[in-house]
C-alpha positions as CSV (number, residue, x, y, z in Angstrom):
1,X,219.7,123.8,68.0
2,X,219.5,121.5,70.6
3,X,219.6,117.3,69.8
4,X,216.0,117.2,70.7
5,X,214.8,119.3,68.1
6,X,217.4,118.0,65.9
7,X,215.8,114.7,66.0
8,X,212.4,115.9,65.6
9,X,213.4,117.7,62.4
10,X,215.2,114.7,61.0
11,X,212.2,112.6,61.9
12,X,209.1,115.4,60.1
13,X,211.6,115.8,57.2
14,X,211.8,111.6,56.7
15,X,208.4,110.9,57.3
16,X,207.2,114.2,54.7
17,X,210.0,112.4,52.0
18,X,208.8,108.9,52.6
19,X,205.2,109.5,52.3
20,X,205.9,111.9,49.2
21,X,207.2,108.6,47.8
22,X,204.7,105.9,48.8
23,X,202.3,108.1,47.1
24,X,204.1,109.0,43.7
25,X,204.8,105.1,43.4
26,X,201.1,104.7,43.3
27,X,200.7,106.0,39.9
28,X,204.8,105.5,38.5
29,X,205.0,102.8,35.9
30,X,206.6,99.6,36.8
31,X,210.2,100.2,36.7
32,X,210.1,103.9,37.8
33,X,210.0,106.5,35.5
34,X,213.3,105.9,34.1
35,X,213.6,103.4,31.0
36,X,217.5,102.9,31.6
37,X,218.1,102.3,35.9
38,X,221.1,102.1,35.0
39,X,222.0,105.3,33.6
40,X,219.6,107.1,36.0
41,X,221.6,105.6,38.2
42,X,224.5,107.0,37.1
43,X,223.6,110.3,37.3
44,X,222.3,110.1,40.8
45,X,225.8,109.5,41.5
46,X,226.8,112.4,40.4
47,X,224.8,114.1,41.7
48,X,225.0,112.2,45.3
49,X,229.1,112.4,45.2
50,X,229.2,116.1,44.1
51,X,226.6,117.2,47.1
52,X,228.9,114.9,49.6
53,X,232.0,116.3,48.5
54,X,231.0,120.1,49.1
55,X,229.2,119.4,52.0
56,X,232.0,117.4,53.4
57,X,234.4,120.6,52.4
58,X,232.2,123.1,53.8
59,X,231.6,120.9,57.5
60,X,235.3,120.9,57.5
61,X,235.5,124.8,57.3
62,X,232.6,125.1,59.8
63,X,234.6,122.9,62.0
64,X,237.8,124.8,61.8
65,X,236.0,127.9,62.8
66,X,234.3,126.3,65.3
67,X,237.6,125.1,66.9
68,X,239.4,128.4,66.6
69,X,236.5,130.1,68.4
70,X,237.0,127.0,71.2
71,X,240.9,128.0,70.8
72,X,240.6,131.4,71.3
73,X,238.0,131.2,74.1
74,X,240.8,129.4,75.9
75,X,243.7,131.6,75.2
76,X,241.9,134.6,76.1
77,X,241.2,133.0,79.8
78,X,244.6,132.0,80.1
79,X,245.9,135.4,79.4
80,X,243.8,137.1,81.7
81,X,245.5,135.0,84.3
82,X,248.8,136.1,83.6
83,X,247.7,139.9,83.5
84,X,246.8,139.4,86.6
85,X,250.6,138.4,87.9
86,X,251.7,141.0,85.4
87,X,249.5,143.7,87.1
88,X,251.6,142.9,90.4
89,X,254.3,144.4,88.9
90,X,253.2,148.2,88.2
91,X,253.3,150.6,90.3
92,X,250.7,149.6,93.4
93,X,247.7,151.9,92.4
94,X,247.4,150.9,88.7
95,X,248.3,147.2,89.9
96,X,245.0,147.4,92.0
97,X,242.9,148.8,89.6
98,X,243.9,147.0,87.1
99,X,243.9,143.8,88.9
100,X,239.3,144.6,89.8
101,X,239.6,145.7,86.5
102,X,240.7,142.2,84.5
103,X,238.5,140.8,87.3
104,X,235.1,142.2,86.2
105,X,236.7,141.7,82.3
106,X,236.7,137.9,83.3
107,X,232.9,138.4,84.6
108,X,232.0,140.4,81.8
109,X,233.3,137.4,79.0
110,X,231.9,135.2,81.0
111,X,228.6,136.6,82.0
112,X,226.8,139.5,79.5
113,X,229.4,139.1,76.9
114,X,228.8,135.3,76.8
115,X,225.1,136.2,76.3
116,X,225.0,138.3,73.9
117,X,227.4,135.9,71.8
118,X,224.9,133.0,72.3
119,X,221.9,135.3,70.7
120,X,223.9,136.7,67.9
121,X,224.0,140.1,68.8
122,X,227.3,140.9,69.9
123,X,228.0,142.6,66.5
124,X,231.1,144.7,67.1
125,X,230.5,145.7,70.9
126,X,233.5,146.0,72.4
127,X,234.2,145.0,76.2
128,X,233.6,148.1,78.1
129,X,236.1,146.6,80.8
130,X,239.1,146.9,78.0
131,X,238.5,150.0,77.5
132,X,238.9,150.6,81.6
133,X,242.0,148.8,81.2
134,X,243.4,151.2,78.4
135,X,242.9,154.3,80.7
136,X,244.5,152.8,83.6
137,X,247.5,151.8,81.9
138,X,248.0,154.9,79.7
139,X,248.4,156.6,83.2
140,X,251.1,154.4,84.1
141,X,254.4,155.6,83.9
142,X,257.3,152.9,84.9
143,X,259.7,153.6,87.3
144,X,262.9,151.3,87.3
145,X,263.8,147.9,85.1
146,X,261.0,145.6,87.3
147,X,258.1,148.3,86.5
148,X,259.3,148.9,82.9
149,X,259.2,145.3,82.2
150,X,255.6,144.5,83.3
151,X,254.8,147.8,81.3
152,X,256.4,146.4,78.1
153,X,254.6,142.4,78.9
154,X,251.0,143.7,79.9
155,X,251.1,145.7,76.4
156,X,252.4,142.2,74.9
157,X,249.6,140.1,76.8
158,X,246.8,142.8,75.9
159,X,247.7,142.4,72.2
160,X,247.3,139.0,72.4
161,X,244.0,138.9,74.2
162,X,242.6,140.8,72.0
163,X,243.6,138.7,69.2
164,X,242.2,135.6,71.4
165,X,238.7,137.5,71.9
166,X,238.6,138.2,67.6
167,X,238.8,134.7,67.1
168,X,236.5,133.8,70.0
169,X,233.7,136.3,68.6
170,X,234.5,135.6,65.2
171,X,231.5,132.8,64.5
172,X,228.9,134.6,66.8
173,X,226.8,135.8,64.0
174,X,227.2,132.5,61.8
175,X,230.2,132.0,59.4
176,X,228.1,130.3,56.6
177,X,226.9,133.1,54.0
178,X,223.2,133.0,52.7
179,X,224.1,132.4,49.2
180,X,225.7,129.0,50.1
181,X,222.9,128.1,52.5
182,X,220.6,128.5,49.3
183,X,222.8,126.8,47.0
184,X,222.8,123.4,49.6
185,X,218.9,123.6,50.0
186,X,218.5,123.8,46.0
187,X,221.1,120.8,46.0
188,X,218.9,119.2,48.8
189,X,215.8,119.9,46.6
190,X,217.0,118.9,42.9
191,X,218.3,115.1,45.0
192,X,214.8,115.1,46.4
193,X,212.9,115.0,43.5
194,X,215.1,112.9,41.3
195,X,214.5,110.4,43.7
196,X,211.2,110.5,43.4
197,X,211.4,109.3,39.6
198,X,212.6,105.9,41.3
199,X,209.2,105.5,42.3
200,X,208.3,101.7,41.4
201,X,205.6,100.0,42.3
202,X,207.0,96.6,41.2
203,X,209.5,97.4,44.3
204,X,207.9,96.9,47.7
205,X,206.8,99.9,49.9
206,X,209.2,98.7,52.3
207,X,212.1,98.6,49.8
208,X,210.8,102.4,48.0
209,X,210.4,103.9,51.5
210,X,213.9,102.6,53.0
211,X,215.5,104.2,49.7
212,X,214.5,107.4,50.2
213,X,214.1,107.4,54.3
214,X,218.1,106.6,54.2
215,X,219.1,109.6,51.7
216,X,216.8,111.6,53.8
217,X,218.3,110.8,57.5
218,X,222.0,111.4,55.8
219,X,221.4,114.4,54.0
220,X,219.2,116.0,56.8
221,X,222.2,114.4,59.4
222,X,224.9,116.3,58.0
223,X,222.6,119.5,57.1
224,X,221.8,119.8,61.1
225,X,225.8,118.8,62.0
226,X,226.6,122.2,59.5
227,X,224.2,124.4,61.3
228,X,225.2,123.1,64.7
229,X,228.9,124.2,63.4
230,X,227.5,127.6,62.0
231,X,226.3,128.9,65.7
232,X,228.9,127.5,68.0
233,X,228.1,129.4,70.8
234,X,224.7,128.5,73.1
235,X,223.3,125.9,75.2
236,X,223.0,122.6,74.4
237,X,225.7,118.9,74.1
238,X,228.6,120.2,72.0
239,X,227.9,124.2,72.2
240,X,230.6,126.2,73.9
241,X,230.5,127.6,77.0
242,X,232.3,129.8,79.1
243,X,234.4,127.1,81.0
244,X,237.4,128.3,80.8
245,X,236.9,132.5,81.7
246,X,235.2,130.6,84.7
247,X,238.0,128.7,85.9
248,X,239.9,131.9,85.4
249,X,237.5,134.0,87.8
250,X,238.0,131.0,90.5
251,X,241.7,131.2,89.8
252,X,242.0,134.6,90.0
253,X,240.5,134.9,93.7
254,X,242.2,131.8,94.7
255,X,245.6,132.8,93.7
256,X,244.3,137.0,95.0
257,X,243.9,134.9,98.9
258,X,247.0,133.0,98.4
259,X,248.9,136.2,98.1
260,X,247.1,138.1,100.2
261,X,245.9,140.5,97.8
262,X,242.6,142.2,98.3
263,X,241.2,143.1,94.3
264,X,238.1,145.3,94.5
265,X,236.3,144.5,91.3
266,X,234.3,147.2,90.5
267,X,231.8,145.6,89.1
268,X,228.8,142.8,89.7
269,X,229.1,138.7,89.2
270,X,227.8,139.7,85.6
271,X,230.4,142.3,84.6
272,X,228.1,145.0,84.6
273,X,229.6,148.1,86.4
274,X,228.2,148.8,89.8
């Protein structure tokens, strides 16, 4: 959800709340509907400072997944780099291969991958360009110490890009379940109308609407901040984006002319193989 729409929500959902209340105060008895303000009061508080404190827990979570995804985004680019020296190392063939193949692996995260992330349906797709990898190395067979010890590091660095990718992908599909969306919009409803028994019309319609326009632009504030958390992948200010598997593709051809290397990707600027 972009800010635009964001605002737009925040701005239907005050205006629906603040009109809900000008026009209950019309017929509430001065002094709302409550005989003790203070007591009502009281309970509003309870209500108010319980909703805050599991909201506030849960954008906490949403935001630690949301990091680790950004984390692991950024590991996984930097490990492709390194394959890439690694891949030097093997024997010449494989190193080639190899090297077109982590190339179009790069594309691939960064292009259809990316893509599929940002709508949801990654699921548990796995990158056909691993899989390329696997059966180029599992025909490798290490000749001397130099050879043996890339062998032994690229199985180290593949382990942990994988584990970068599972914690990239992790939050694709939303990390909030259903049941506790429910729970916060029943939370959201049950504040709503509570407040709506501090309609006064002793109070001015300045002073009723301002009450309830404030809860609204908080609640529905922090509401939109959860969802942004919930789908951190996509377009829009905040969402992530495949920055860093793109500096990796530019690194990788700029170190691949530095070093004279030719790498063949087999594969299009997408990932997809030709």
């Amino acid at each position: 959800m972009n800010v635009l729409i964001a605002a737009v929500v925040v701005v239907v959902l005050t205006t629906f709340t603040v009109g809900t209340m000008l026009l209950v105060r019309r017929r509430a008895p001065e002094g709302s509907y409550f005989t003790d303000g203070d007591r009502a009061s009281g309970v509003f508080g309870v209500l108010a400072t319980g909703f805050s404190v599991l909201l506030g827990f849960i954008i906490f979570l949403a935001f630690s997944s949301y990091d680790d995804s950004r984390s692991g985004a950024e590991a996984e680019a930097t490990i492709v780099a390194q394959q890439v020296q690694t891949a030097q190392f093997l024997p010449s063939d494989a190193g080639a291969q190899l090297t077109g193949e982590l190339a179009c692996y790069a594309r691939s995260v960064a292009g259809t991958e990316w893509d599929a992330q940002t709508g949801g349906t990654l699921g548990d797709q796995i990158n056909p360009w691993g899989v390329a990898m696997y059966h180029t190395i599992s025909q490798v067979h290490p000749r001397g110490d130099t050879e043996q010890s890339a062998y032994d590091r690229w199985m180290d660095q593949t382990s942990q890009r994988e584990q970068a990718r599972i914690d990239r992908v992790h939050g694709a599909e939303g990390i909030l379940p259903t049941p506790l969306w429910l729970a916060l919009f029943a939370i959201c409803l049950v504040i709503f109308v509570y407040m709506l028994f501090f309609a006064d019309p002793a109070e001015g319609a300045l002073t009723q609407g301002m009450m309830m326009g404030s809860v609204t632009i908080v609640i529905s504030l922090l509401m939109m901040l959860l969802l942004f958390f919930n789908h951190p992948h996509g377009e829009g200010i905040g969402k992530l984006q495949p920055t860093a598997m793109q500096r990796t593709i530019r690194l990788i051809d700029a170190e691949a002319k530095a070093a004279g290397i030719t790498v063949t990707a087999p594969c299009d600027d997408r990932g997809n193989a030709r």
